[in-house]
C-alpha positions as CSV (number, residue, x, y, z in Angstrom):
1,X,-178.1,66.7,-143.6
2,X,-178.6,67.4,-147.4
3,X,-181.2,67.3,-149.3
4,X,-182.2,63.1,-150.1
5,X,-184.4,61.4,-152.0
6,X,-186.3,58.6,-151.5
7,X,-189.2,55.8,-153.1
8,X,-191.4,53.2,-152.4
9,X,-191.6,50.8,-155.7
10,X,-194.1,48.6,-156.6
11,X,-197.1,47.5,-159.0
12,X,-200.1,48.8,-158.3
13,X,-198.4,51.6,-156.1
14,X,-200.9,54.1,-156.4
15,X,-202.6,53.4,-153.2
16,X,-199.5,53.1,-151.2
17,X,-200.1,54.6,-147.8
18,X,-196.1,54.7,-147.3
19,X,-195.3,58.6,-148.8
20,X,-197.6,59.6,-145.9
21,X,-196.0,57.3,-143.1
22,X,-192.0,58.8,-144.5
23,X,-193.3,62.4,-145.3
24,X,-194.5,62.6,-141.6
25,X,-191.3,61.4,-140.1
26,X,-188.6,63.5,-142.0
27,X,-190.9,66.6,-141.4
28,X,-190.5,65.8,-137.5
29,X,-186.8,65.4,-138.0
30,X,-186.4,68.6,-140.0
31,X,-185.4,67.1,-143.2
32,X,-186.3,68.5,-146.9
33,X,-186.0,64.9,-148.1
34,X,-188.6,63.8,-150.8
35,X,-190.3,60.2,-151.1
36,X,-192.5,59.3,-154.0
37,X,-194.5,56.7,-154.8
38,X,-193.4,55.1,-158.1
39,X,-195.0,52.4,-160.2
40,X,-192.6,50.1,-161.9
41,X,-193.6,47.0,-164.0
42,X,-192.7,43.4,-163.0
43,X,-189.6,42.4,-164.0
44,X,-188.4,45.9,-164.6
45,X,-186.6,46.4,-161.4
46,X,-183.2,45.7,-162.5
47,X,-183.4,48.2,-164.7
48,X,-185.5,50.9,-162.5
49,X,-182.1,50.3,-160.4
50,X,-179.6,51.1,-162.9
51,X,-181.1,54.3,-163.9
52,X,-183.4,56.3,-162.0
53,X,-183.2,54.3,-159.2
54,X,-179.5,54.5,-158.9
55,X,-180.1,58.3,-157.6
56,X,-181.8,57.5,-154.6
57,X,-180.6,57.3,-150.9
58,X,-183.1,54.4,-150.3
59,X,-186.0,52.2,-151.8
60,X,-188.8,50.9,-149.9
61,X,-190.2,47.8,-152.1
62,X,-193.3,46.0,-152.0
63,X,-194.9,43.5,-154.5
64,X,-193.7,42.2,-156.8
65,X,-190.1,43.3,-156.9
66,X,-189.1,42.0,-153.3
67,X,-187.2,39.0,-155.0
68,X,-185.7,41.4,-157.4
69,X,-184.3,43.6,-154.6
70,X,-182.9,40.7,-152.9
71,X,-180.8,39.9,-155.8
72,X,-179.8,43.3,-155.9
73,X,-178.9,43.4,-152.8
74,X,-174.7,43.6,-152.2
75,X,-175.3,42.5,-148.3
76,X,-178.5,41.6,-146.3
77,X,-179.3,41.4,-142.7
78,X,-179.8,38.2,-140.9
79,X,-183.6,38.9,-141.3
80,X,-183.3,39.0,-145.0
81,X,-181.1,36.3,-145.1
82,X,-183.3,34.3,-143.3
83,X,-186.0,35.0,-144.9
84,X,-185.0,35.5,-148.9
85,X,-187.1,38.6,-148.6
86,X,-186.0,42.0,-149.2
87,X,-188.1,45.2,-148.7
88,X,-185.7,47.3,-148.2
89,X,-182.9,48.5,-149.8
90,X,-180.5,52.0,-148.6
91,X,-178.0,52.6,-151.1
92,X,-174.7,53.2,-149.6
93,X,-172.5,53.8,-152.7
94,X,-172.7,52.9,-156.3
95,X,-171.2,49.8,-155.4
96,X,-173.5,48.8,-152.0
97,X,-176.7,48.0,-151.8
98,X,-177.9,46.9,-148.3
99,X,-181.0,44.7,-148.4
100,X,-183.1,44.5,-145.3
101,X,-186.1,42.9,-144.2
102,X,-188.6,45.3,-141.9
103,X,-191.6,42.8,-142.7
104,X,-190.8,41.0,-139.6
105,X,-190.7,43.6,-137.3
106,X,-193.8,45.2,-138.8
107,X,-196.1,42.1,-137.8
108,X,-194.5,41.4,-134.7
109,X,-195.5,44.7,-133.6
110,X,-198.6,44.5,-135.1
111,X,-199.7,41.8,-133.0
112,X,-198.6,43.3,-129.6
113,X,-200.7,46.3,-130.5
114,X,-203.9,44.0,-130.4
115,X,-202.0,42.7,-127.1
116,X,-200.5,39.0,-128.7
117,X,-197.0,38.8,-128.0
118,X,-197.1,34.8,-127.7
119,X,-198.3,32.2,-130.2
120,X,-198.7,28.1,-130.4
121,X,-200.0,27.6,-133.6
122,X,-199.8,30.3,-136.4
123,X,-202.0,29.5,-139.8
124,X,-200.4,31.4,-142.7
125,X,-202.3,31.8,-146.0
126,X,-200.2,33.1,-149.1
127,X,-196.7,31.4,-149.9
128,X,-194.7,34.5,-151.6
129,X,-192.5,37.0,-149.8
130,X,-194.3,38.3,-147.3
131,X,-195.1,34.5,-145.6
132,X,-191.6,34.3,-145.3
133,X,-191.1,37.5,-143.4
134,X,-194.4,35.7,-141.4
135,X,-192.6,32.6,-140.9
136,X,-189.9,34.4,-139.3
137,X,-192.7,37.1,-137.3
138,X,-194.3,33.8,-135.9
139,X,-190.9,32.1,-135.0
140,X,-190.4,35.6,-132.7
141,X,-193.9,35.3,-131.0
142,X,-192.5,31.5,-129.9
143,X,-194.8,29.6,-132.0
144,X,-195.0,25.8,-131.8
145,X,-195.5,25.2,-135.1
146,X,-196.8,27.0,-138.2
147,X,-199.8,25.8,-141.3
148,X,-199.0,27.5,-144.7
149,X,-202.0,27.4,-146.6
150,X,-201.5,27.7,-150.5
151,X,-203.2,27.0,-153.5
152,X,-199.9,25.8,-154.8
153,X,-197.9,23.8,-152.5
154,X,-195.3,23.7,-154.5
155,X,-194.5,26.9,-154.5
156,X,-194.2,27.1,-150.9
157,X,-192.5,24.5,-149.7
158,X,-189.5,26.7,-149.6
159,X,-190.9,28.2,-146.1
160,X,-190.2,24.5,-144.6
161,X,-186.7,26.0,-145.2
162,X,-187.0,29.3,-143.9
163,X,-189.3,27.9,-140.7
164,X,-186.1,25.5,-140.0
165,X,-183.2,28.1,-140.6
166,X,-185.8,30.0,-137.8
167,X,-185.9,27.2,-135.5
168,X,-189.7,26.1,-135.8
169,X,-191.7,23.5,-137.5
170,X,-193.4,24.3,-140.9
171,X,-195.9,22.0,-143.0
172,X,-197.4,23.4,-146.4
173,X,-201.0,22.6,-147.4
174,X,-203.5,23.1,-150.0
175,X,-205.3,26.0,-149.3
176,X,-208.8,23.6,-149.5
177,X,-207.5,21.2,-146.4
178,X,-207.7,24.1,-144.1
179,X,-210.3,22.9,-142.5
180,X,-207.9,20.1,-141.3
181,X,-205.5,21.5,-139.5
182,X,-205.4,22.3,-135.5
183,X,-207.1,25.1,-134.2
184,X,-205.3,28.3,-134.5
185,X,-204.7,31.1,-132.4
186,X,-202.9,33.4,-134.6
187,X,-203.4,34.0,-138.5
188,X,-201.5,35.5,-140.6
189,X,-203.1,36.3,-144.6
190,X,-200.6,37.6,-147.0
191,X,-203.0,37.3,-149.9
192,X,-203.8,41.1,-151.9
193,X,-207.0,42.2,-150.9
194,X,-208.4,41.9,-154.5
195,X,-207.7,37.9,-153.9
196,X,-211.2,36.7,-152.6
197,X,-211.2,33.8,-150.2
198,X,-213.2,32.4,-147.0
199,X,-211.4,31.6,-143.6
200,X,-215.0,29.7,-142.1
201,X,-213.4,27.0,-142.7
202,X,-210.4,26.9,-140.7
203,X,-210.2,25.9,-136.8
204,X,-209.5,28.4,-134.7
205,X,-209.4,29.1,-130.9
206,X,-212.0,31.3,-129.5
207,X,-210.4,34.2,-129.4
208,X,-208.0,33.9,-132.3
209,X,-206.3,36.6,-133.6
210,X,-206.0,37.5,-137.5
211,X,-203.5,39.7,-139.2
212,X,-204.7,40.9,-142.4
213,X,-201.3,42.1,-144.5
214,X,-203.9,43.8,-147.2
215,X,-205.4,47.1,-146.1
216,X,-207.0,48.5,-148.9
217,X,-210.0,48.3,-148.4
218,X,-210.5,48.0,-145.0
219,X,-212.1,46.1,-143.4
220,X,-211.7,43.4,-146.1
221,X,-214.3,40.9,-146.2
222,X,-212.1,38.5,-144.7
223,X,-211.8,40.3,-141.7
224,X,-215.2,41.6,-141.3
225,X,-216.1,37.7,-141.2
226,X,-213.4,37.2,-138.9
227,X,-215.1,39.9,-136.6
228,X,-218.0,38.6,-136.9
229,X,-217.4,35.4,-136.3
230,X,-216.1,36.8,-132.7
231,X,-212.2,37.1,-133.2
232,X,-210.2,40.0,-133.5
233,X,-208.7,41.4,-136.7
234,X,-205.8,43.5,-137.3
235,X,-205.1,46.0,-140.3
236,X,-201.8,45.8,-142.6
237,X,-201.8,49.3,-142.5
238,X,-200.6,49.0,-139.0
239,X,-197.9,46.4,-139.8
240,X,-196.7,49.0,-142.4
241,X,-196.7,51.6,-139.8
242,X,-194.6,49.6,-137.8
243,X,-191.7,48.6,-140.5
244,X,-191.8,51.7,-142.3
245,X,-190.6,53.3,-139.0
246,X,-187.6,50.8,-139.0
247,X,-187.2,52.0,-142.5
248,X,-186.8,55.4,-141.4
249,X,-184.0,54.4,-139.0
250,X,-182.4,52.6,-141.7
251,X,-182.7,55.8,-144.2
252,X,-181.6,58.8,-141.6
253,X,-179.0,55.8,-139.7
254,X,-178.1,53.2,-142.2
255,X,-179.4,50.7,-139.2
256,X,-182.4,48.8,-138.4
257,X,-181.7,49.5,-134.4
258,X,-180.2,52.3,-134.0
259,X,-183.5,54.4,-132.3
260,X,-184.1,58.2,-133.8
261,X,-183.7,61.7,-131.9
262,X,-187.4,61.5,-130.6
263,X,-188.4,59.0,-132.0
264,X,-191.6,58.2,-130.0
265,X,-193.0,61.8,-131.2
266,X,-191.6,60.5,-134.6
267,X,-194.2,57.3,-134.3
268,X,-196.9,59.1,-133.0
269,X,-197.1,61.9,-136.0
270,X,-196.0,58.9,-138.3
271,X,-199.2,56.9,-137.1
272,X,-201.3,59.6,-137.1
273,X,-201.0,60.4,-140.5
274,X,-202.4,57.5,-141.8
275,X,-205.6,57.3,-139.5
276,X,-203.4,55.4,-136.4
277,X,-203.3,55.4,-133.1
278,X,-199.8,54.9,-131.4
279,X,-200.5,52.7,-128.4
């Protein structure tokens, strides 16, 4: 296959961990395909994807432009749809743009690394993009029903939507009531790690699991406390491991599920070079 190039957009971008996590897998799969990192400035990504942009085989997008993208986007997957969340975008012709959503799979997988592959009642904290992508990761996992916690209801109450389009129960609440709700056994923060906030608050079972999406730095001092506090947390960085491998399929295939030549070696140098272990 010819020579491709490839970016992850975003702003900040600089300490994007994805160049290293792509760069690893196209080096397994013998491809001289490039992937940078590229900083663009909100509310320039329509025109990023007119010009430079328009030159690449596919875009892997993180905040803010994941709204953009989706109204790029010429077609979307049912996770996209479902979600309004688009993070990733291979660019088929001129004239299609594919949007897909690998958030989902990224925390789903996340959580079965730390050995939680079922869930009653998620607590999600953040009501942008990536809790929607949550929503639909905790809808997966079979949960019951799920808590958004936001410091602007209103601003969520679009994931009410998204919970019922997934088929579970969703209730939005100010990010002070936390202490509340019913105790949780799965967590979910999509907050930045620059975002400072206590969870010692909220209910929790005794061995509740958190997700933190941030990952830089790690641990964050949400998690430490979390870990303290006798739970178990788990890194974004391996939720981005997860999707950006489903990002490669959708780069080298064009589809979220169709599975790479070797693609467990693949994972494993993937994983490794970002400090991982593939389990």
């Amino acid at each position: 296959m010819s020579s491709q190039s490839l970016a992850v957009v975003g702003h900040p971008i600089a300490h994007s961990k994805s160049p290293a996590l792509h760069h690893a897998a196209y080096s397994v799969l013998g491809l001289d395909w490039s992937y940078e990192a590229i900083d663009v400035e909100p509310d320039a990504f329509p025109a990023f994807l007119a010009g430079p942009g328009a030159q690449l085989r596919g875009i892997s997008v993180t905040m803010p432009h994941k709204t953009a993208a989706l109204e790029a986007s010429t077609s979307l997957d049912l996770l996209a749809e479902r979600t309004l969340s688009v993070n990733t975008l291979f660019l088929a012709s001129p004239d299609q743009i594919l949007g897909f959503n690998t958030d989902v799979a990224g925390i789903v997988h996340a959580f079965q690394d730390a050995g939680v592959t079922h869930a009653r009642h998620v607590v999600i904290v953040g009501g942008g993009a990536t809790a929607s992508s949550a929503v639909a990761a905790a809808a997966e996992m079979g949960a019951e029903h799920i808590s958004v916690l936001a410091r602007t209801p209103a601003k969520a109450f679009f994931l009410e939507q998204v919970g019922q389009d997934c088929g579970v129960n969703v209730t939005v609440h100010l990010l002070e009531d936390m202490s509340s709700l019913t105790p949780a056994d799965v967590v979910i923060s999509t907050l930045p790690g620059t975002v400072a906030f206590s969870l010692d608050q909220l209910p929790r079972t005794a061995r509740a699991t958190l997700l933190d999406v941030a990952y830089s730095p790690w641990p964050s001092s949400r998690s430490a406390a979390w870990n303290v506090a006798g739970g178990e947390a788990v890194s974004g960085l391996r939720m981005l491991a997860h999707q950006a491998l489903i990002q490669v399929r959708i780069f080298v295939t064009g589809s979220p599920v169709d599975v790479l030549p070797r693609e467990e070696v693949i994972k494993n140098a993937m994983f490794a070079s970002v400090g991982l272990s593939s389990l």
